[in-house]
Backbone as numpy.savetxt, mean C-alpha at the origin, in Angstrom:
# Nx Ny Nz CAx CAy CAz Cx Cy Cz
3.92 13.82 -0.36 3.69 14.24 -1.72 4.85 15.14 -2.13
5.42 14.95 -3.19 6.47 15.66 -4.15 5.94 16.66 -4.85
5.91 17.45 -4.73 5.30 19.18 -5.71 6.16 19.91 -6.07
5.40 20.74 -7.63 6.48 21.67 -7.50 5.79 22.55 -8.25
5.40 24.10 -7.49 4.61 24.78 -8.54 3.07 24.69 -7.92
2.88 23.65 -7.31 1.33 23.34 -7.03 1.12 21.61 -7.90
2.03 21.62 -8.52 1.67 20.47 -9.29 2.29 18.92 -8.43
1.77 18.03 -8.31 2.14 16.88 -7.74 2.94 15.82 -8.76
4.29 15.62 -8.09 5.21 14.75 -9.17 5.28 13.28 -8.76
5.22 12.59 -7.29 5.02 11.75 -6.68 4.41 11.65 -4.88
4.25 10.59 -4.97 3.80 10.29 -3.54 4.30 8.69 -3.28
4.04 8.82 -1.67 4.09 7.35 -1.41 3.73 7.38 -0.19
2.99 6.66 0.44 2.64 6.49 1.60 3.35 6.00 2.87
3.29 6.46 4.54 3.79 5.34 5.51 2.94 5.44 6.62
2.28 4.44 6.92 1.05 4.19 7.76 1.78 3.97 9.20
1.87 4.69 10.29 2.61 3.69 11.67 0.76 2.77 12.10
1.08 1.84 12.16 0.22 0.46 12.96 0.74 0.43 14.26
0.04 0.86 15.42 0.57 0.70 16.48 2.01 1.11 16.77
3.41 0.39 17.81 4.45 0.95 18.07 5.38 0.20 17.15
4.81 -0.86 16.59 5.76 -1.91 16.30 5.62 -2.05 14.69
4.60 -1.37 14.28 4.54 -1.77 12.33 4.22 -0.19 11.21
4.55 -0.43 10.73 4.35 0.69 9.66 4.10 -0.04 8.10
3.71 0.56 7.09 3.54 -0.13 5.87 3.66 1.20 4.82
4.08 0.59 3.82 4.81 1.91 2.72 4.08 1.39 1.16
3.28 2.22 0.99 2.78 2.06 -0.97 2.34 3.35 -0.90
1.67 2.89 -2.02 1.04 3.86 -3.48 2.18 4.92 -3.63
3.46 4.44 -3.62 4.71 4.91 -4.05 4.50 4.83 -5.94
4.60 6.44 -6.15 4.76 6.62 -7.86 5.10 7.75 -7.90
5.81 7.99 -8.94 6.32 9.26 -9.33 5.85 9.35 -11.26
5.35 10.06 -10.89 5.15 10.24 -12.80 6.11 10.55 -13.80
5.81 9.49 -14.51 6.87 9.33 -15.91 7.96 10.25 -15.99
7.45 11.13 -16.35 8.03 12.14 -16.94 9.35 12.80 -15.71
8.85 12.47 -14.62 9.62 12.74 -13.69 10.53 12.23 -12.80
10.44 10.84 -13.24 11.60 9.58 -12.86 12.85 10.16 -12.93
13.66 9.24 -12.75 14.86 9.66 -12.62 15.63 10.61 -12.27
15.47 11.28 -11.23 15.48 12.67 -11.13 15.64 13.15 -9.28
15.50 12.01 -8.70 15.94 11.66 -7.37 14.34 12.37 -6.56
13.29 12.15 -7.10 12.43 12.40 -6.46 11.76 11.26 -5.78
11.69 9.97 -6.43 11.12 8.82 -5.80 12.17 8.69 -4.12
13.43 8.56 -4.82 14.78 8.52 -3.63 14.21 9.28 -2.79
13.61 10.71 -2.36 13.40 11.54 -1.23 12.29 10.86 -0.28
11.05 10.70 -1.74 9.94 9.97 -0.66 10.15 9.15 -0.39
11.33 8.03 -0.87 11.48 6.52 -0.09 12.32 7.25 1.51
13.02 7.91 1.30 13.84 8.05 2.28 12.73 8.75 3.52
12.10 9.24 3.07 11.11 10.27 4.14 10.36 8.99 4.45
9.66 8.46 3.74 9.11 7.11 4.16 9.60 6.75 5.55
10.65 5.86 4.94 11.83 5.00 5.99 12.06 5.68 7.06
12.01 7.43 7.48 13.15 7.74 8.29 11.23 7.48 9.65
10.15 8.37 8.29 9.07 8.00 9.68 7.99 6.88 10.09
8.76 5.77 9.29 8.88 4.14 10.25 10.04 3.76 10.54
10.77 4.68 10.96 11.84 4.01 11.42 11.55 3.58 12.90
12.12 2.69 13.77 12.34 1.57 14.36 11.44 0.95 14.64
10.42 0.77 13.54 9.21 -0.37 12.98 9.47 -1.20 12.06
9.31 -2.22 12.34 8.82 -3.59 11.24 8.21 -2.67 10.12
8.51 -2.84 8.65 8.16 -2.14 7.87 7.44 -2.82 6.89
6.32 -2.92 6.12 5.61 -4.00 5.15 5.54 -2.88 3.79
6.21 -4.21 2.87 5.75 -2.83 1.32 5.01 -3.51 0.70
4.29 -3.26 -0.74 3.93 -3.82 -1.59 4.70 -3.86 -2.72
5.67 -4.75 -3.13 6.64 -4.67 -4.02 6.20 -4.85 -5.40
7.21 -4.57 -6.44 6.80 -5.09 -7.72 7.91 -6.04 -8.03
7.85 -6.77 -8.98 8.45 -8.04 -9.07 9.68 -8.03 -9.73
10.14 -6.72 -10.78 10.95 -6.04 -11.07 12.09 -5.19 -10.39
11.56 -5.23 -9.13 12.45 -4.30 -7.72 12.83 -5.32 -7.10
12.45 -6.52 -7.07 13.14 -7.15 -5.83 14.34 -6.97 -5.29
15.52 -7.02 -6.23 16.60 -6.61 -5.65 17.00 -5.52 -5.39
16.15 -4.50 -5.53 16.47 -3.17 -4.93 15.75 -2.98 -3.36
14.91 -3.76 -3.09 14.14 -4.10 -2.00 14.89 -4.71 -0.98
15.45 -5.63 -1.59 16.37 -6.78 -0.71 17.90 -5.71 0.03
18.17 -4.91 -1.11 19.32 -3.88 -0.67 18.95 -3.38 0.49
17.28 -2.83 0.73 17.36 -1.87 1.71 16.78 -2.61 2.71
17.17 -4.13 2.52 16.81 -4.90 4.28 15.26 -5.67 3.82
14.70 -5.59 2.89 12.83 -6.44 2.62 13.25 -7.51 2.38
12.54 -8.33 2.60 12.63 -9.76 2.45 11.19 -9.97 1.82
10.43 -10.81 0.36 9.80 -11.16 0.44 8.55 -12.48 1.60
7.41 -11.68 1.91 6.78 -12.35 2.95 5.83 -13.05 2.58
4.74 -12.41 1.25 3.70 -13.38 0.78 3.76 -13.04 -0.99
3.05 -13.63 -1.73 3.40 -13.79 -3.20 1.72 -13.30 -3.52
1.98 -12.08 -4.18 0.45 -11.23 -4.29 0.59 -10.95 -6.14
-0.53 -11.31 -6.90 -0.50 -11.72 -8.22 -1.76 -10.59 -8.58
-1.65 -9.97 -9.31 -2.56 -9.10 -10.02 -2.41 -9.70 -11.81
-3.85 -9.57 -11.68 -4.55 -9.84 -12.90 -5.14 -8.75 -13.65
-5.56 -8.61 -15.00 -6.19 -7.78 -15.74 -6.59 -8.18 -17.03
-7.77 -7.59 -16.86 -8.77 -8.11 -18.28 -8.89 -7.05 -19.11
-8.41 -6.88 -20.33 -9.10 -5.69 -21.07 -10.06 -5.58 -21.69
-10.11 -4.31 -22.06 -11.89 -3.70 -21.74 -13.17 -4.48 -23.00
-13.82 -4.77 -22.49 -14.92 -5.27 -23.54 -14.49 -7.01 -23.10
-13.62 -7.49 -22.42 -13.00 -8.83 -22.49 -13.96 -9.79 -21.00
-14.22 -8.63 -20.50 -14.88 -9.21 -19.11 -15.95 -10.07 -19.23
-15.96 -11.46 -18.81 -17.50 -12.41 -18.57 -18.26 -11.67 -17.47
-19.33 -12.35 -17.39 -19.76 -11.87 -16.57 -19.57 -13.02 -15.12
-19.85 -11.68 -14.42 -18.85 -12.82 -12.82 -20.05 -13.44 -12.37
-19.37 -13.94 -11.11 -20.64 -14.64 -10.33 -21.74 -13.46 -9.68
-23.01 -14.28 -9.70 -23.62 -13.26 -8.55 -22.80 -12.21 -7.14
-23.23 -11.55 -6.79 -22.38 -11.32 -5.21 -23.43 -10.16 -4.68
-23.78 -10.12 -3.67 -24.43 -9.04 -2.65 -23.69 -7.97 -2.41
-24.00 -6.78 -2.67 -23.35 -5.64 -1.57 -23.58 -4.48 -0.78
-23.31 -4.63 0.19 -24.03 -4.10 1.44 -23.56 -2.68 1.79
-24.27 -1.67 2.39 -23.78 -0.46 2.83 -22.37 -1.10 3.85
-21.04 -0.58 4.18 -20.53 -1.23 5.01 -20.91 -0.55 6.69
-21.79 0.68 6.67 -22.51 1.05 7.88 -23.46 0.36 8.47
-23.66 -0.75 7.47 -24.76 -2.09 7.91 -24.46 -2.95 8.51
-23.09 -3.32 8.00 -22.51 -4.47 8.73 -21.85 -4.42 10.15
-21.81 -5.48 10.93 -21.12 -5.27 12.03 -19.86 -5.18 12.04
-19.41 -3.74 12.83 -17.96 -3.48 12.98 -17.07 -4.51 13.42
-17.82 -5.26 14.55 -16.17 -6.84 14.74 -16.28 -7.48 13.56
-17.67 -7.76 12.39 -16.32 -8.69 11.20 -15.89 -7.51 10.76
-16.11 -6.25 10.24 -15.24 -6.01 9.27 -13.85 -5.92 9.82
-13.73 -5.70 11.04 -12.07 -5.39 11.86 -11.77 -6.88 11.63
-12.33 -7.93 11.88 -11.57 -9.22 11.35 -11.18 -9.66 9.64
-12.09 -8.78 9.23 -11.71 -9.09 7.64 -10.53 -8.30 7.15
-10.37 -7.43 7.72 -9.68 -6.60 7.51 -8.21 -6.81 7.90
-8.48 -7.25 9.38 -6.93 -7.68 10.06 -6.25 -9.00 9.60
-7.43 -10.04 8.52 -6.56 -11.15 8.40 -5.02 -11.10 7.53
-4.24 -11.55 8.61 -3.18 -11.49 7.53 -2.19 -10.74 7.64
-2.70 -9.82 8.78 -1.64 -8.25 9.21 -0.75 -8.90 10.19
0.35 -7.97 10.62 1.23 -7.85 11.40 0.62 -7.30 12.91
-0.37 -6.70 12.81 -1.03 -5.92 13.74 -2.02 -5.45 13.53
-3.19 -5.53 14.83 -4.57 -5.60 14.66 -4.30 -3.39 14.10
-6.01 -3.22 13.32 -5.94 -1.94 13.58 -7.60 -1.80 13.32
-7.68 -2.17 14.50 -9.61 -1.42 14.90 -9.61 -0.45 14.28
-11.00 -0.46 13.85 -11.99 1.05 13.06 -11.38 1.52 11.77
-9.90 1.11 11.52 -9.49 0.92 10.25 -9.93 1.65 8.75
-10.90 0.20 8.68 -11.64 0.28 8.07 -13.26 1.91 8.03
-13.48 1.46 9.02 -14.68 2.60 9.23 -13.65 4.11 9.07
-12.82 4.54 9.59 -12.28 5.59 9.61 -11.66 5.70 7.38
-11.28 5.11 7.08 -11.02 5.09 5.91 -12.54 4.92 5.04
């Protein structure tokens, strides 16, 4: 987290996964405070503590080539949608369960599909 004063200007996250993976989001810096070499610090603090890990981001589609500079390669193609407000149908039915109900091996499989590396309890700890 970026502060100054007590006040928070950005953040960004870096998760280590085991010895071999790390993953980097909810990287933002607020408006007002762009440009200003504060995003640059937390990317760099990021990077330096996954460094010599496989690194996974969540990019925006607008950065790619600033991504590609620092070594990312796009890996899967992730599409966000949005409905505005009053615009929503109504969805399908769906159940939802305490997740203290469910059994811990699926949620560690629902969870891990798709990763670089398993990360048991994951979920339950978050």
């Amino acid at each position: 987290m970026a502060e100054a004063d007590g006040e928070p200007l950005g953040s960004i996250s870096a998760v280590r996964y085991g010895h071999a993976f790390g993953f980097m989001g909810l990287y933002l810096v607020r408006p007002e405070h762009r440009g200003k070499g504060i995003g640059h610090s937390l990317w760099l603090a990021a990077i330096a503590r996954l460094a010599g890990r496989t690194i996974g981001i969540e990019g925006v589609p607008a950065l790619q080539d600033e991504y590609r500079a620092w070594g990312f390669e796009p890996a899967y193609r992730h599409v966000h949608h949005r409905a505005p407000a009053g615009r929503l149908a109504d969805g399908p039915a769906i159940a939802v369960e305490d997740a203290r109900t469910i059994d811990p091996a699926q949620v560690d499989a629902l969870d891990g599909a798709g990763l670089a590396v398993p990360r048991p309890d994951f979920a339950r700890r978050w």
